[in-house]
ZATI-829423 format. One record per residue (C-alpha): residue number from 1; z, y negated, x. Coordinates in nm, 2 decimals. Layout:
   seq       pz       py       px
   NUM        Z        Y        X
...
END
This chain:
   seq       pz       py       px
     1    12.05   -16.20    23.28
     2    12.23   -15.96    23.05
     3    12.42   -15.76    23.24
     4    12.57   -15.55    22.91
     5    12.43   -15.18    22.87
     6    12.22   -15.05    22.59
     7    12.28   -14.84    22.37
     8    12.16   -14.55    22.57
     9    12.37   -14.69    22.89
    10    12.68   -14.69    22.64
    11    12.64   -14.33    22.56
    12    12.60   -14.23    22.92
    13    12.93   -14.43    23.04
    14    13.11   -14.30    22.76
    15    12.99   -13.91    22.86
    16    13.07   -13.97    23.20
    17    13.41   -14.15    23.15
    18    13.50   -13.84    22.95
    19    13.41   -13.57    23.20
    20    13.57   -13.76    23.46
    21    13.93   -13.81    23.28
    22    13.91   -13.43    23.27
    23    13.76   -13.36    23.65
    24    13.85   -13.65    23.88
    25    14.20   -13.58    23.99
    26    14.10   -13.26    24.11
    27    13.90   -13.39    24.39
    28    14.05   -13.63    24.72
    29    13.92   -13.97    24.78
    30    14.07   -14.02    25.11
    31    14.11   -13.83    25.46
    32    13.96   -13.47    25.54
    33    14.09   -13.33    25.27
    34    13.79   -13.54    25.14
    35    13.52   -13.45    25.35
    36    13.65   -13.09    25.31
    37    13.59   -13.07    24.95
    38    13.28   -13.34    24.90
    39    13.02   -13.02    24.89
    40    13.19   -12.91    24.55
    41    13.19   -13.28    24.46
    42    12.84   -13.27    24.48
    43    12.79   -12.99    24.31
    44    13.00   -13.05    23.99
    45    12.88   -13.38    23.98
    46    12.51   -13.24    23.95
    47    12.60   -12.95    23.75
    48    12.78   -13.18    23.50
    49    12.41   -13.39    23.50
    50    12.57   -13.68    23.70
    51    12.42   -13.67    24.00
    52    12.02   -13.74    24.14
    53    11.96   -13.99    23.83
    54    11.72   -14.22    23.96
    55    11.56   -13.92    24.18
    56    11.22   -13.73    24.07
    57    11.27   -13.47    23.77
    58    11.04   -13.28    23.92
    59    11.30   -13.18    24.25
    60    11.61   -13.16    23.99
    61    11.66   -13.53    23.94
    62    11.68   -13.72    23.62
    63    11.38   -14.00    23.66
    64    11.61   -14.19    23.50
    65    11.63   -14.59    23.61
    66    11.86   -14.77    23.87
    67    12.09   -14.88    23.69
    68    12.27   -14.51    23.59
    69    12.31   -14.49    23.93
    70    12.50   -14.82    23.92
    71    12.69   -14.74    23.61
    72    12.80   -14.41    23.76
    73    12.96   -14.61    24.06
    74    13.18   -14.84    23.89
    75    13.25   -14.57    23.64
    76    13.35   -14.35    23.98
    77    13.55   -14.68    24.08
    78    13.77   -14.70    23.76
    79    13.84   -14.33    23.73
    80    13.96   -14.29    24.10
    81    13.70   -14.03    24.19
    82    13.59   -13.96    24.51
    83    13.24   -14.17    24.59
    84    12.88   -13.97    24.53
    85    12.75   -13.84    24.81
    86    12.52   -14.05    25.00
    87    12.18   -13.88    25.02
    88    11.93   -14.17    24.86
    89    11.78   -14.26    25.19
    90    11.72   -13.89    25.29
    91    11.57   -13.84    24.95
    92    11.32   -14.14    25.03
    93    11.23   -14.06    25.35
    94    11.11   -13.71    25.28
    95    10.98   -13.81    24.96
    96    10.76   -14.11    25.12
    97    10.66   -13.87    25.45
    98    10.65   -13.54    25.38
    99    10.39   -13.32    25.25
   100    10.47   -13.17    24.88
   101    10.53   -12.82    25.07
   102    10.80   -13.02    25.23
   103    10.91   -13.16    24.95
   104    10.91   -12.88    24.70
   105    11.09   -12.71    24.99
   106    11.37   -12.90    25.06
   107    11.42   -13.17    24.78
   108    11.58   -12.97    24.52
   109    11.83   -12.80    24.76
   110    11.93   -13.16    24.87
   111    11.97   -13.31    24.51
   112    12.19   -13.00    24.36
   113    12.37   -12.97    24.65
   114    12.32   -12.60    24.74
   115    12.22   -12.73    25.08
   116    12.40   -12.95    25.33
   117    12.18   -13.22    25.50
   118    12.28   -13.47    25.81
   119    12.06   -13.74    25.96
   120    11.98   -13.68    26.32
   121    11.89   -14.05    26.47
   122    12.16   -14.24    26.66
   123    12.24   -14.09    27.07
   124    12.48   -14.23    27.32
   125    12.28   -14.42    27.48
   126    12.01   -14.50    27.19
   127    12.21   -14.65    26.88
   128    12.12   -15.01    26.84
   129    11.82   -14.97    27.02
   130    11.65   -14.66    26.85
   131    11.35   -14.67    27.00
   132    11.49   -14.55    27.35
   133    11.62   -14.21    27.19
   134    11.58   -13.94    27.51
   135    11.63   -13.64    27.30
   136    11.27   -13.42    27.33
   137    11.05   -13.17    27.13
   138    10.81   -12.98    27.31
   139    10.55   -12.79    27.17
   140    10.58   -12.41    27.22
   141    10.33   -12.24    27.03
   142    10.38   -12.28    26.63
   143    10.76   -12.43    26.70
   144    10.91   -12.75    26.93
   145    11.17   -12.66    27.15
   146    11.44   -12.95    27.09
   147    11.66   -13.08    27.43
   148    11.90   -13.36    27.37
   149    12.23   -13.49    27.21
   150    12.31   -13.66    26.89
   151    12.57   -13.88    26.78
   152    12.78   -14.03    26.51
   153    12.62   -13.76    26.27
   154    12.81   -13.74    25.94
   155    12.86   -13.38    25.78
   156    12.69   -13.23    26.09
   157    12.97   -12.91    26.13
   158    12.89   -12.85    25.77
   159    12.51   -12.92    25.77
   160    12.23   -12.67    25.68
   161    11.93   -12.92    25.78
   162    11.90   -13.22    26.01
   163    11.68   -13.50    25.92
   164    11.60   -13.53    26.33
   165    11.43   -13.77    26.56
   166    11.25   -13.66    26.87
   167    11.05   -13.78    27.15
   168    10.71   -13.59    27.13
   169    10.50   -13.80    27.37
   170    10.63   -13.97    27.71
   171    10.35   -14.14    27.76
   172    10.25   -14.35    27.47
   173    10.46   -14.72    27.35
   174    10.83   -14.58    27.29
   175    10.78   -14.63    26.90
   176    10.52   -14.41    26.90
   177    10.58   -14.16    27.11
   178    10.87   -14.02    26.82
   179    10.85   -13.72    26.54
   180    11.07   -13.66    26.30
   181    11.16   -13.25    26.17
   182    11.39   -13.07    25.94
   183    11.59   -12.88    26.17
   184    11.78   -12.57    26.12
   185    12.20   -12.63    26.23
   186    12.27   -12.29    26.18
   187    12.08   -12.13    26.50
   188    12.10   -12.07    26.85
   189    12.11   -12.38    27.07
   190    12.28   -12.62    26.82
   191    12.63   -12.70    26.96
   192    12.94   -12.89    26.77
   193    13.11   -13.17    26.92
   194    13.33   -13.35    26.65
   195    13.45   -13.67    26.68
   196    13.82   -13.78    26.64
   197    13.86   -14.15    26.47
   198    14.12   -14.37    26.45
   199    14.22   -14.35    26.14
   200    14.28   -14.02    26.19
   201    14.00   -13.84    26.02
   202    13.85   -13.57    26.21
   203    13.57   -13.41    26.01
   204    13.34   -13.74    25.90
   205    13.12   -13.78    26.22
   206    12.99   -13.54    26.53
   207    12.84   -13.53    26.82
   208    12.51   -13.21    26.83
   209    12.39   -13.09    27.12
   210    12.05   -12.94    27.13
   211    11.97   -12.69    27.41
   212    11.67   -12.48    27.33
   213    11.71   -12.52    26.92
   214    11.35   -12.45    26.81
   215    11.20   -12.58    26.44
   216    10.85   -12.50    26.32
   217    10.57   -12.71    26.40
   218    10.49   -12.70    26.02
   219    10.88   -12.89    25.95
   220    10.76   -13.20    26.09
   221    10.79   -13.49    25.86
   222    10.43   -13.63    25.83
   223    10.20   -13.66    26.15
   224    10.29   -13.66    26.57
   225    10.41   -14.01    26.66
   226    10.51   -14.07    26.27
   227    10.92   -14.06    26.35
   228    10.89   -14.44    26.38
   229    10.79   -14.50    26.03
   230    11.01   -14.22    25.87
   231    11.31   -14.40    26.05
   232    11.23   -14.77    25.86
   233    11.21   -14.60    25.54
   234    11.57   -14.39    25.57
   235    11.73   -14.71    25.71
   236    11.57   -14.96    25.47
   237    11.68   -14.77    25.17
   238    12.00   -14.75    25.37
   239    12.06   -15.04    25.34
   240    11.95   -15.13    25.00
   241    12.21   -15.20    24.75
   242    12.12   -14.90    24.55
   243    12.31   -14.71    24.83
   244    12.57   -14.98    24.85
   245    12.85   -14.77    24.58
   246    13.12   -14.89    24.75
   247    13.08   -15.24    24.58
   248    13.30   -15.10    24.28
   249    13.51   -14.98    24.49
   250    13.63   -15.33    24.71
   251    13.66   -15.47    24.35
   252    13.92   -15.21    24.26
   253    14.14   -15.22    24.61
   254    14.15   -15.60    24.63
   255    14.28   -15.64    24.23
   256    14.51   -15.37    24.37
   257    14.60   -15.58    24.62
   258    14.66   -15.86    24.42
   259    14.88   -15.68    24.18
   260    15.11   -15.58    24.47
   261    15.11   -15.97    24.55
   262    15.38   -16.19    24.46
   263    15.33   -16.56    24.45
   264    15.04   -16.72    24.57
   265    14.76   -16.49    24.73
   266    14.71   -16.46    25.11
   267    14.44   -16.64    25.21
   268    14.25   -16.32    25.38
   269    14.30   -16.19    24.99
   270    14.18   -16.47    24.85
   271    13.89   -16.45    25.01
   272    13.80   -16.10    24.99
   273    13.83   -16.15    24.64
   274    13.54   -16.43    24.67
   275    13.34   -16.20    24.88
   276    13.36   -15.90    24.64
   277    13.24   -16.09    24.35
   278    12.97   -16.27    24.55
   279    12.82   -15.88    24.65
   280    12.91   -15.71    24.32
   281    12.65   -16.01    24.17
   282    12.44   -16.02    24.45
   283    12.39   -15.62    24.39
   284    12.32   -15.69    24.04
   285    12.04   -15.89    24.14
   286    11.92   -15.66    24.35
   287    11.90   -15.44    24.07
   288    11.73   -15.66    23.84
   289    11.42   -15.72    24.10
   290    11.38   -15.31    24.09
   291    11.38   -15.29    23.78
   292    11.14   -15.56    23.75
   293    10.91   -15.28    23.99
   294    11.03   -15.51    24.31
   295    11.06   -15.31    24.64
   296    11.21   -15.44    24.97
   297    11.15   -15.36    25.34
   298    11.30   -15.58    25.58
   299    11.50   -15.77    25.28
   300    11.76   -15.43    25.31
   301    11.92   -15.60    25.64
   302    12.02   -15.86    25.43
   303    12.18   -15.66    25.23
   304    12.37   -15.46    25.47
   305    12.49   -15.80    25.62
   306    12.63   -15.88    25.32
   307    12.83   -15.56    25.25
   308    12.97   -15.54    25.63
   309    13.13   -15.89    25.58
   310    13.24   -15.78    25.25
   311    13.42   -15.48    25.37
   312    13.56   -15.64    25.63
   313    13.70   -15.88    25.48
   314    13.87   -15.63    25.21
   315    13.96   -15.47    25.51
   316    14.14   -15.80    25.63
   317    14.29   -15.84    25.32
   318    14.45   -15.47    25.30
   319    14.60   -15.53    25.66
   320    14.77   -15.87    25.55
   321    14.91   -15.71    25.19
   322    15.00   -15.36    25.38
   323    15.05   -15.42    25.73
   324    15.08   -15.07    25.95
   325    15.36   -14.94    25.67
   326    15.13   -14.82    25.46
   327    14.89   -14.54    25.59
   328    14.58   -14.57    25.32
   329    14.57   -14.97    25.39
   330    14.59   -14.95    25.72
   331    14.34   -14.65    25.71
   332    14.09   -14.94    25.54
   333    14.11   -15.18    25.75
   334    14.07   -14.89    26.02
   335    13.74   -14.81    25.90
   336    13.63   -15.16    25.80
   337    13.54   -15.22    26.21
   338    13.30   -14.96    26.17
   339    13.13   -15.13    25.92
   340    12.94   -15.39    26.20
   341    12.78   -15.10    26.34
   342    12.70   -14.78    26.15
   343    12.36   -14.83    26.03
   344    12.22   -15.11    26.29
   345    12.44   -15.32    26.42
   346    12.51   -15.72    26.25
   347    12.32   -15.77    26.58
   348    12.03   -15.59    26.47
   349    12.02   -15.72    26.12
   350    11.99   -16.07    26.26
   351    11.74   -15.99    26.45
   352    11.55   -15.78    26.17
   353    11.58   -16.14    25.94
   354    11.51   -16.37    26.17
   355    11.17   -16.21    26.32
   356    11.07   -16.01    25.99
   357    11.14   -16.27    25.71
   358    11.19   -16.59    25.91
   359    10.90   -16.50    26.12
   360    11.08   -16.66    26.40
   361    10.94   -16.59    26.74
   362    10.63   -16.50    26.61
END
């Protein structure tokens, strides 16, 4: 495979290296200060015609292929720029269930950034194990009254919408008794509960409480009893390794790591640095089959296997070379834990392999 860009790939990374020597030191990477700032990330990425390139032209993207999107990464990577947003799977999941009044509704706010969007899916007691989600929407009328509680919601203080999972029917198999809306956050009956981690970071995740929150029965994303399937495509394309930016991004820490290094590597940084390459060409592979027109379903858990040992490792590897002195390397291993269980759990990804492309237990 031939991995070097055309001519028309050239001209792009040479445009975007430009704008982002003038633009990227103006924007955090790390901490709240980050996720204080990310909604004018978004927006000057767009603006500058960086941003939603592999997304529909007709919604504000660029219909331009997959690999722009990976280009943009790495070229993110080397500048020291913060990381574009991640909105890919929300963008498929309407896109794949929504009607076009949905889509022509809500799309283009999403891609240019005009409008803040959170995912409404994991609970306390329904993370892993979706399916047993207890938050409800009853019909009232032409709306659904919404009663329940949310967790681990990224962006949700600063969110207009909510990509939200609901239990419409009791009384049908759990999978297919859920809906899926675009809900409203700034209303009545939507409460704010952030979440504290222990890195220190304070505005990434929340917990939402709905009490009475009410959406239009016409804001439900495709049919009663559809939720199920919405969910599989937002955490499929989750999972795919066109979401998977961060692949740059363990390249770059680790050679850092290894520059601070004297002597012979530690053996956690030796073999982050083995792990790194293995998903930077895995990913490239990836990206070869869609470009070759090759979709994946279950084939994302894979993927997402892949990337939490990956960052983990890296994360292993910034503990060994840093220890607790230095805050940012401490603050990535910190986060690396997470990595096992935001977005199914390594649990859950076994289980998606073994009985959806090992056909084991079948």
């Amino acid at each position: 495979m031939d991995f070097r860009d055309s001519p028309e790939e050239a001209r792009f990374r040479d445009r975007l290296r430009g704008w982002l020597a003038e633009v990227a030191g103006q924007f955090p990477t790390s901490g709240d200060e980050y996720w204080a700032t990310q909604g004018k990330w978004h927006r000057a990425l767009y603006s500058a015609g960086f941003f939603g390139l592999s997304w529909p032209r007709e919604y504000g993207g660029h219909d331009l292929p997959p690999v722009y999107d990976v280009i943009l990464d790495e070229e993110l990577a080397r500048a020291g720029a913060p990381p574009r947003p991640s909105l890919g799977y929300l963008i498929q999941g309407l896109g794949r269930h929504a009607d076009a009044e949905l889509c022509r509704r809500f799309l283009p706010g999403m891609i240019d950034g005009t409008q803040r969007w959170c995912q409404g899916f994991s609970e306390p007691e329904a993370g892993s194990d979706l399916a047993s989600l207890r938050t409800t929407a009853t019909r009232e009328g032409d709306s659904y009254v919404l009663r329940g509680h949310k967790i681990w919601t990224s962006y949700s203080d600063v969110a207009d919408w909510c990509l939200l999972l609901a239990r419409t029917d009791p009384d049908v198999p759990r999978h297919k008794g859920i809906s899926a809306f675009v809900v409203s956050m700034k209303q009545p009956g939507v409460r704010q509960l952030p979440l504290r981690m222990m890195s220190g970071i304070t505005t990434e995740f929340g917990q939402v409480q709905f009490d009475g929150a009410r959406v239009p029965a016409d804001q439900m994303v495709g049919a009663p009893g559809d939720g199920w399937a919405v969910a599989m495509t937002v955490v499929g394309h989750e999972r795919e390794p066109s979401t998977l930016g961060y692949t740059a991004r363990y390249g770059k820490l680790v050679r850092r790591l290894a520059a601070r290094t004297t002597g012979a590597l530690p053996a956690e940084l030796a073999w982050a640095v083995v792990q790194t390459e293995m998903l930077r060409l895995h990913v490239r592979r990836r990206l070869s089959e869609q470009l070759d027109g090759v979709s994946h379903g279950p084939e994302g858990s894979l993927d997402k296997l892949l990337m939490t040992w990956v960052e983990q490792s890296v994360g292993h590897a910034a503990l060994a070379v840093g220890g607790t002195r230095d805050p940012e390397l401490l603050g990535a291993y910190l986060y690396s834990r997470a990595q096992s269980v935001m977005g199914g759990t390594e649990q859950i990804q076994k289980n998606i392999i073994a009985s959806r492309i090992l056909g084991l237990g079948a």
